[in-house]
C-alpha positions in Angstrom: 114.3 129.9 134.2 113.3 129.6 137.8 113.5 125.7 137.3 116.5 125.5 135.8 118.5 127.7 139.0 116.8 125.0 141.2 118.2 122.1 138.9 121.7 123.5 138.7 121.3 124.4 142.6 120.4 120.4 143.5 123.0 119.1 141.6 126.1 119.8 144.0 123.9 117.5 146.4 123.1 115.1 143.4 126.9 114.6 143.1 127.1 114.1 147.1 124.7 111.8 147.1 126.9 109.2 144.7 129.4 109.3 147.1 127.4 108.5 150.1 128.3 105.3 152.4 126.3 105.2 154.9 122.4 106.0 155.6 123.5 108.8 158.2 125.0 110.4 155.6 122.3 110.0 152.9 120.2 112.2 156.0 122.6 114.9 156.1 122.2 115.3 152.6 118.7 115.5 152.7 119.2 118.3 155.1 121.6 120.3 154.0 119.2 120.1 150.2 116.5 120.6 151.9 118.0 124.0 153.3 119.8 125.4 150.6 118.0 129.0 149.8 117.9 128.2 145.8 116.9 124.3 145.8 113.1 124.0 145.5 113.2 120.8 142.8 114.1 117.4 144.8 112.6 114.8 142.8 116.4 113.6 141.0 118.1 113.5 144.7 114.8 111.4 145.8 115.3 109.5 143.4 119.1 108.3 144.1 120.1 104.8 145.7 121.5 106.5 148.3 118.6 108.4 149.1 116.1 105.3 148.4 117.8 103.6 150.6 116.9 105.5 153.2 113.1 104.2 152.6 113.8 101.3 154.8 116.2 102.3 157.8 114.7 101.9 160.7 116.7 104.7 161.7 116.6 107.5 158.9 113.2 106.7 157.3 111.6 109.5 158.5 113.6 111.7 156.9 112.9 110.0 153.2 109.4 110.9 154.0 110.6 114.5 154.9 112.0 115.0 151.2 109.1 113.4 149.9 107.0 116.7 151.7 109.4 118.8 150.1 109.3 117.1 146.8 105.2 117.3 146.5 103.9 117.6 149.4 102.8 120.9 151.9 103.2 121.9 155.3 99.9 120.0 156.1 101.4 117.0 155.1 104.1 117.2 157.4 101.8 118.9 160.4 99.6 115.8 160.4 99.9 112.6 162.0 102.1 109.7 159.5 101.0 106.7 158.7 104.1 103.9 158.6 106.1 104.2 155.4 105.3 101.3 152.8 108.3 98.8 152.6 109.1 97.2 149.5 108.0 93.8 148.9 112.2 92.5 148.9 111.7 93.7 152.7 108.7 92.3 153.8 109.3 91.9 157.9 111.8 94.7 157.9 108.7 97.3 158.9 108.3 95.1 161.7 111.7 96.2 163.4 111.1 100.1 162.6 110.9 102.1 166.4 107.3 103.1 166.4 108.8 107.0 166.7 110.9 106.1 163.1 107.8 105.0 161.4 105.5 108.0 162.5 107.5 110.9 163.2 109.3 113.3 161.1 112.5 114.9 161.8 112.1 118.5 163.3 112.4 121.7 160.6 115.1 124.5 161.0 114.0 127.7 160.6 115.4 127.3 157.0 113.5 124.2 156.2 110.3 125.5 157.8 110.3 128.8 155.5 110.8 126.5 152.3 108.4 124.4 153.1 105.7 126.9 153.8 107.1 128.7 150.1 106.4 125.6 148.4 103.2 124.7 150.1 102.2 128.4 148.8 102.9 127.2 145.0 100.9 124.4 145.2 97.5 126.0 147.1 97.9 128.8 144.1 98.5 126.4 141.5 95.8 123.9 142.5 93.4 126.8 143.6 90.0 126.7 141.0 89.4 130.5 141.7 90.7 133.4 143.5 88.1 132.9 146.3 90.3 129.8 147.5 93.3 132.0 148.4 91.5 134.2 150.7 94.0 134.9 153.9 91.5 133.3 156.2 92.3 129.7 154.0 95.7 130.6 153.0 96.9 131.4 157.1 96.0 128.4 158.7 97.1 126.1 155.7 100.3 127.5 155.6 100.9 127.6 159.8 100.9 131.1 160.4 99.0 133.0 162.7 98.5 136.6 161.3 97.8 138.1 158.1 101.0 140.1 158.2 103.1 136.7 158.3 101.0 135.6 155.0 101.8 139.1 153.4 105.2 138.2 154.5 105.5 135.1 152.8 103.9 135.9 150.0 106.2 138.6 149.5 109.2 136.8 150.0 107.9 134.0 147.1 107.6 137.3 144.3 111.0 138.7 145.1 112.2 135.1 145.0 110.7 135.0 141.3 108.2 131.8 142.8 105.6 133.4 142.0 103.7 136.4 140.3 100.7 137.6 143.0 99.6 141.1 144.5 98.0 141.4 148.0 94.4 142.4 148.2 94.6 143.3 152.0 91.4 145.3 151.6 89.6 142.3 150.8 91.8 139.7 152.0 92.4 138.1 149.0 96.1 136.9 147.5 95.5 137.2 143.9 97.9 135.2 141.5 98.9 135.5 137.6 101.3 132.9 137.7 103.4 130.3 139.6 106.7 128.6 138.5 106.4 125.5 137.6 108.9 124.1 140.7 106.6 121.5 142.4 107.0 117.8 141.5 104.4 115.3 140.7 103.4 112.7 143.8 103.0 109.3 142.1 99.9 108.4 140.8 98.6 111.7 140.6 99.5 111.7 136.6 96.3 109.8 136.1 94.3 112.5 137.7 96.3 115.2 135.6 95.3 113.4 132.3 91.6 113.0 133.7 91.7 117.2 134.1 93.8 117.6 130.5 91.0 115.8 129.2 88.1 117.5 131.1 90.0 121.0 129.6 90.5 119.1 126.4 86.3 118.7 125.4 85.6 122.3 127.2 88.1 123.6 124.8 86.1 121.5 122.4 82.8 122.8 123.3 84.2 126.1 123.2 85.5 126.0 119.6 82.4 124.8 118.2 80.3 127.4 119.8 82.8 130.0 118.0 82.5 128.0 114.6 78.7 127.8 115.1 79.1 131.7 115.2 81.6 132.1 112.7 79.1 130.3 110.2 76.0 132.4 111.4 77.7 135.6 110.7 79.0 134.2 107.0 75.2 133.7 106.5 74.4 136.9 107.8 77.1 138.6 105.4 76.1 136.5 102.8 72.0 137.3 102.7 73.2 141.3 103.0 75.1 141.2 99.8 72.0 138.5 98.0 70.0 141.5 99.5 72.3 144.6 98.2 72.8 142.8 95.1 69.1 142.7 94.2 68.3 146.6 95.7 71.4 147.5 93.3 69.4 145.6 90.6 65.8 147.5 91.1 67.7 150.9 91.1 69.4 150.3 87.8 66.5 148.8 86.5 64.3 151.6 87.7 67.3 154.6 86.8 67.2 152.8 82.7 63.0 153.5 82.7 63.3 156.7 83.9 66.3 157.7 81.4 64.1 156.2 78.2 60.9 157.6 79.6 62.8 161.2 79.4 64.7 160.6 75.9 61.1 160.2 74.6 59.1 163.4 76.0 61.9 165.2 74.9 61.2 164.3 70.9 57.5 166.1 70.7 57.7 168.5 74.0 59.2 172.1 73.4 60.2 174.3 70.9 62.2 173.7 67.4 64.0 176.0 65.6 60.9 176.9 63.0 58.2 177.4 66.2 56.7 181.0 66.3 55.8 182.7 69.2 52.6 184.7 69.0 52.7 188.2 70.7 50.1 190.7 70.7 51.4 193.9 69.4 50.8 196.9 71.6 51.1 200.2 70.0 53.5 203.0 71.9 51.5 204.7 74.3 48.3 203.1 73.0 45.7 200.9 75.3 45.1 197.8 74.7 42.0 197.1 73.1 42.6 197.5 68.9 39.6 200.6 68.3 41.4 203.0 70.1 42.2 206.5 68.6 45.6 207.1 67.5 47.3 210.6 67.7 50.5 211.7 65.4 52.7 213.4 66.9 53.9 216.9 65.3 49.9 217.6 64.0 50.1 215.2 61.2 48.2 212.7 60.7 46.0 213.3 63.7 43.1 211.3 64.3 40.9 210.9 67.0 
């Protein structure tokens, strides 16, 4: 989304740039693009004949280097100390007649330009950071060209509410931590090589990764599948042994206990009588008496 408002924000100065006829005003373009509030994407206008022709004027060829920094480069880029711009091979003396001040310098920032630059040298020190401990304020502040931590919190702050970026401050620790950065920073030529040498060092770690996960995937399929050989052969022993146990029972049952035509034998004990069968026995009433 963010990349898209940029696009639609360049392309008043794309349309400017097609009418340009003359190198000075080719520069005032790159100005005025390179201080608009919603432009951050400048490789198209860079890209213009009106704007490459600005590559070789002895007069205005610092200020093709200039969008160059804003197109993919950072505030250190423009802080240090130039080398002279390559001139094509059509123009091969014509680096010869550059001022020595054209060929070095770079045109001084407004206060506009300076705040952009610093926003989009943020994006690409969080994109191209390999772990939070790179964006610690005491990197981050003297990277960027400020002086205090309150002008990083500053900054940062300014990139979230201008949707650059997604980050929280960690003053406690000093540490800018980042979830994610819009994708608004162009690609310097030849670094494409170096991207496809990283998408390919991702590439076999992703590799690596996925057949560590397989190789676990298939050790747990053999776990699951020696528990159910092993369930499967402990369900076998207790049918096996609940069968025995049934027919052992069905048979005891045939010549154990009592049928209908078994007798019980009980002594008979007479009423009131002892136990032992010579005992005297008395009628009651005087009958039958006998001791």
């Amino acid at each position: 989304m963010e990349q898209q408002k940029s696009l639609n924000a360049l392309y008043p100065f794309l349309t400017l740039s097609k009418s340009a006829s003359s190198p000075r005003q080719a520069a005032d373009i790159v100005s005025q693009a390179t201080s608009a509030s919603n432009v951050f994407i400048f490789a198209e206008l860079l890209s213009t004949p009106a704007i490459q022709s600005l590559r070789s004027d002895a007069q205005f060829a610092p200020h093709y280097r200039l969008l160059e920094i804003f197109t993919w480069g950072t505030w250190t880029d423009y802080t240090c100390t130039l080398p002279p711009l390559p001139v094509p091979s059509s123009n091969p003396n014509q680096l010869a007649n550059l001022p020595k001040a054209a060929s070095q310098s770079l045109p001084p920032l407004s206060p506009a330009q300076t705040h952009k630059l610093k926003l989009l040298s943020l994006l690409t020190l969080a994109s191209t950071a390999s772990s939070s401990s790179d964006l610690t304020y005491a990197n981050l502040t003297p990277a960027l060209g400020l002086t205090t931590p309150k002008e990083l919190e500053d900054l940062v702050t300014d990139a979230i509410y201008a949707d650059l970026m997604q980050a929280t401050l960690d003053p406690a620790r000093g540490v800018v931590i980042v979830a994610a950065v819009a994708p608004l920073r162009d690609l310097a030529p030849g670094s494409v090589g170096d991207m496809i040498r990283e998408l390919e060092a991702w590439a076999g770690r992703c590799e690596g990764v996925l057949a560590e996960m397989e190789g676990r995937v298939e050790g747990v399929k053999g776990e699951a599948r020696r528990k159910g050989e092993w369930d499967a052969l402990v369900e076998g022993q207790r049918e096996r042994a609940e069968g025995k146990w049934g027919a052992n029972v069905g048979a005891g049952g045939e010549g154990q206990g009592f049928g209908k035509g078994d007798a019980m034998d009980v002594d008979s004990v007479a009423v009131g009588g002892g136990g032992g069968g010579g005992g005297k026995r008395r009628w009651f009433g005087g009958r039958g008496k006998r001791d």
